[in-house]
C-alpha positions as CSV (number, residue, x, y, z in Angstrom):
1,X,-13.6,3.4,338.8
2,X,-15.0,0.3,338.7
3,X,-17.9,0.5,335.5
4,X,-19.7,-3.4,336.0
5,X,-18.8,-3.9,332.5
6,X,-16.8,-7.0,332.0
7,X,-13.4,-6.0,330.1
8,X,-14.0,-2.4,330.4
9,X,-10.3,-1.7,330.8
10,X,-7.1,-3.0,329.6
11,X,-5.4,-5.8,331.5
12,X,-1.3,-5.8,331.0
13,X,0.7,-8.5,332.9
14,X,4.1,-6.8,333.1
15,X,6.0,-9.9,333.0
16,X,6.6,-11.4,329.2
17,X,3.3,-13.8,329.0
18,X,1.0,-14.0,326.6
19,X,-2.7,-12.2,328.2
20,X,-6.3,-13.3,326.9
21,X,-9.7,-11.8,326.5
22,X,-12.7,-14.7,326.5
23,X,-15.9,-15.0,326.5
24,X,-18.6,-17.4,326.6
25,X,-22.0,-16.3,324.9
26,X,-25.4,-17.6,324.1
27,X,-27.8,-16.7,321.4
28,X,-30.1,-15.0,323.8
29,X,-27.8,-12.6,325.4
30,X,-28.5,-8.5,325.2
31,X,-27.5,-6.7,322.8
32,X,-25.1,-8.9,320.4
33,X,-27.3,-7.5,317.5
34,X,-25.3,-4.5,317.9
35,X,-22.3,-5.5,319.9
36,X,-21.2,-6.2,323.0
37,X,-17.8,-5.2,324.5
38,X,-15.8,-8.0,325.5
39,X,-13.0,-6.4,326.7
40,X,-10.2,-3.7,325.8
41,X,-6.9,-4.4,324.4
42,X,-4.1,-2.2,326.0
43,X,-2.3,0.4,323.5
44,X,0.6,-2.1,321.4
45,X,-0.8,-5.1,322.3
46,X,0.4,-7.7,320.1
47,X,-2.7,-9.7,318.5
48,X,-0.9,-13.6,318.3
49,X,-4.4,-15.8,318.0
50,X,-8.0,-16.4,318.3
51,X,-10.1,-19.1,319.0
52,X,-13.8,-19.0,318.4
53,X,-15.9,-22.4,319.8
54,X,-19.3,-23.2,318.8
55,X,-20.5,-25.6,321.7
56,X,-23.7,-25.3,320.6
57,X,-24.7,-25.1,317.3
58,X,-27.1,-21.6,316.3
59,X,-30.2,-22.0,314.9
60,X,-31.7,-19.0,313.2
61,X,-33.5,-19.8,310.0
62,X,-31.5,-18.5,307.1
63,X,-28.1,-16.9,309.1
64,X,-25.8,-16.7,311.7
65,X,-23.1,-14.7,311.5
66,X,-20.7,-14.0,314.5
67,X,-17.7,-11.7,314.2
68,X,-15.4,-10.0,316.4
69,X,-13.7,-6.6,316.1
70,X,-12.4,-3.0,316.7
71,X,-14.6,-1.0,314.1
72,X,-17.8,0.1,314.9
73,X,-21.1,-1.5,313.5
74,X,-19.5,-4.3,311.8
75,X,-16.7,-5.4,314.2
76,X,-15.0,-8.0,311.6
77,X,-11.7,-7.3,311.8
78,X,-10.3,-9.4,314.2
79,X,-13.1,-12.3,313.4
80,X,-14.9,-12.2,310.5
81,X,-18.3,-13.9,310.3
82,X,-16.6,-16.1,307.1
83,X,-14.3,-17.0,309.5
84,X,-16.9,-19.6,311.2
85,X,-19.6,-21.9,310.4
86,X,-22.6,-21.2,313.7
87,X,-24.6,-24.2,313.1
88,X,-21.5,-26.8,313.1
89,X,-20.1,-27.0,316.7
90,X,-16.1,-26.8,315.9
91,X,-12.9,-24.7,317.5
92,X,-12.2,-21.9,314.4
93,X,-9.0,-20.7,314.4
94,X,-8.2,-18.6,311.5
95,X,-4.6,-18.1,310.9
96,X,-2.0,-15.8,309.8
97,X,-1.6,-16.9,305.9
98,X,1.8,-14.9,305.2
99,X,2.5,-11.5,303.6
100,X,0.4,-11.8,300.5
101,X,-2.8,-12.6,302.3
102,X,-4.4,-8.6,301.7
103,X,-7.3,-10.3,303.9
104,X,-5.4,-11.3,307.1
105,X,-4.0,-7.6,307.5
106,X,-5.1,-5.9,310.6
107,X,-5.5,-9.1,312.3
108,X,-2.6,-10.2,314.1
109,X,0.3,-8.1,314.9
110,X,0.0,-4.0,316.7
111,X,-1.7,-2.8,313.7
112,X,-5.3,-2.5,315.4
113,X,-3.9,-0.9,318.8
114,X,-1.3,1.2,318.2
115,X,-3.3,4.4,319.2
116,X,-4.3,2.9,322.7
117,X,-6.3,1.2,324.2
118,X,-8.9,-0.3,322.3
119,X,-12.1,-2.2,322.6
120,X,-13.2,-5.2,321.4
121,X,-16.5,-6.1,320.6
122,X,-19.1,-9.4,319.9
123,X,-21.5,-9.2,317.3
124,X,-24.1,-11.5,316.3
125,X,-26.8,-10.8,313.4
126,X,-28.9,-13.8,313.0
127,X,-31.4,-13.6,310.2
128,X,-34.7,-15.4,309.8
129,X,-36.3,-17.0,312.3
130,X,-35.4,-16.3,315.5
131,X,-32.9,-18.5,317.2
132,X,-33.6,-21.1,320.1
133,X,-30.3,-22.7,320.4
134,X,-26.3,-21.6,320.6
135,X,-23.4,-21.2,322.8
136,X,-20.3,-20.1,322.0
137,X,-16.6,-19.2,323.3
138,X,-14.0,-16.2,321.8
139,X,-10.7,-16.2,323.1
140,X,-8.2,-13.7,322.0
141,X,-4.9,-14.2,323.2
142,X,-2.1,-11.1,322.6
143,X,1.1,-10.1,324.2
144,X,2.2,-7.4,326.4
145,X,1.0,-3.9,325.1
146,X,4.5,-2.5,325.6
147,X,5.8,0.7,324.0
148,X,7.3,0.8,320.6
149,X,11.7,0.7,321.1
């Protein structure tokens, strides 16, 4: 059933590629105070990078966090708002910093969808005054969603 919601259900290529959730988002949009769903990850996706693009730098008078994530009211687990600088148009990449790195865990890897499908949401909290200016792009790119062997 279709729902109008953009990445409302899981996309899995059965062929061994590499899938992606993106989008592209301004500071105006509805609803990123809270979090918007950007799309759905299928159950054992593997998690393998993200980008996050600031065409546009944000504005809001004292902050603008963006993060992306799994976990309800604070989605930062996949993208944390440290992750990124809003007011400096740049491509943020955070990366996988190897097995002592407590912070990284969670996100790369099947750790975040290994109960099933799962949801991934936008959030943006500016603070101050009000932005008038920002546009950004998220891509998530992750593997199959295949069953544990």
């Amino acid at each position: 059933m279709t729902t109008n919601t953009p990445g409302s259900t899981a996309r899995q290529d059965p062929r061994n590629v590499t899938n992606t959730i993106r989008w592209r988002f301004t500071f105006a949009d509805p609803g990123l105070a809270v979090g918007v769903q950007i799309g759905v990850l299928p159950q054992n996706a593997f998690l393998l990078s993200q980008f996050l693009e600031i065409v546009t730098a944000f504005n809001a008078g004292t902050t603008n966090p963006i993060s992306v994530g799994t976990v309800a009211a604070v989605y930062n687990n996949i993208h944390a708002a440290t992750d990124n600088v809003p007011g400096t148009p740049n491509i943020y990449a955070p990366v996988y910093p190897g097995p002592t790195a407590v912070a990284a865990v969670g996100k790369y890897g099947r750790s975040l969808t290994q109960a099933g499908d799962t949801p991934v949401f936008l959030k943006y909290t500016p603070t101050g005054t009000a932005a008038s200016t920002g546009v950004g792009e998220f891509v998530l790119e992750f593997e199959g969603g295949f069953p544990d062997h």
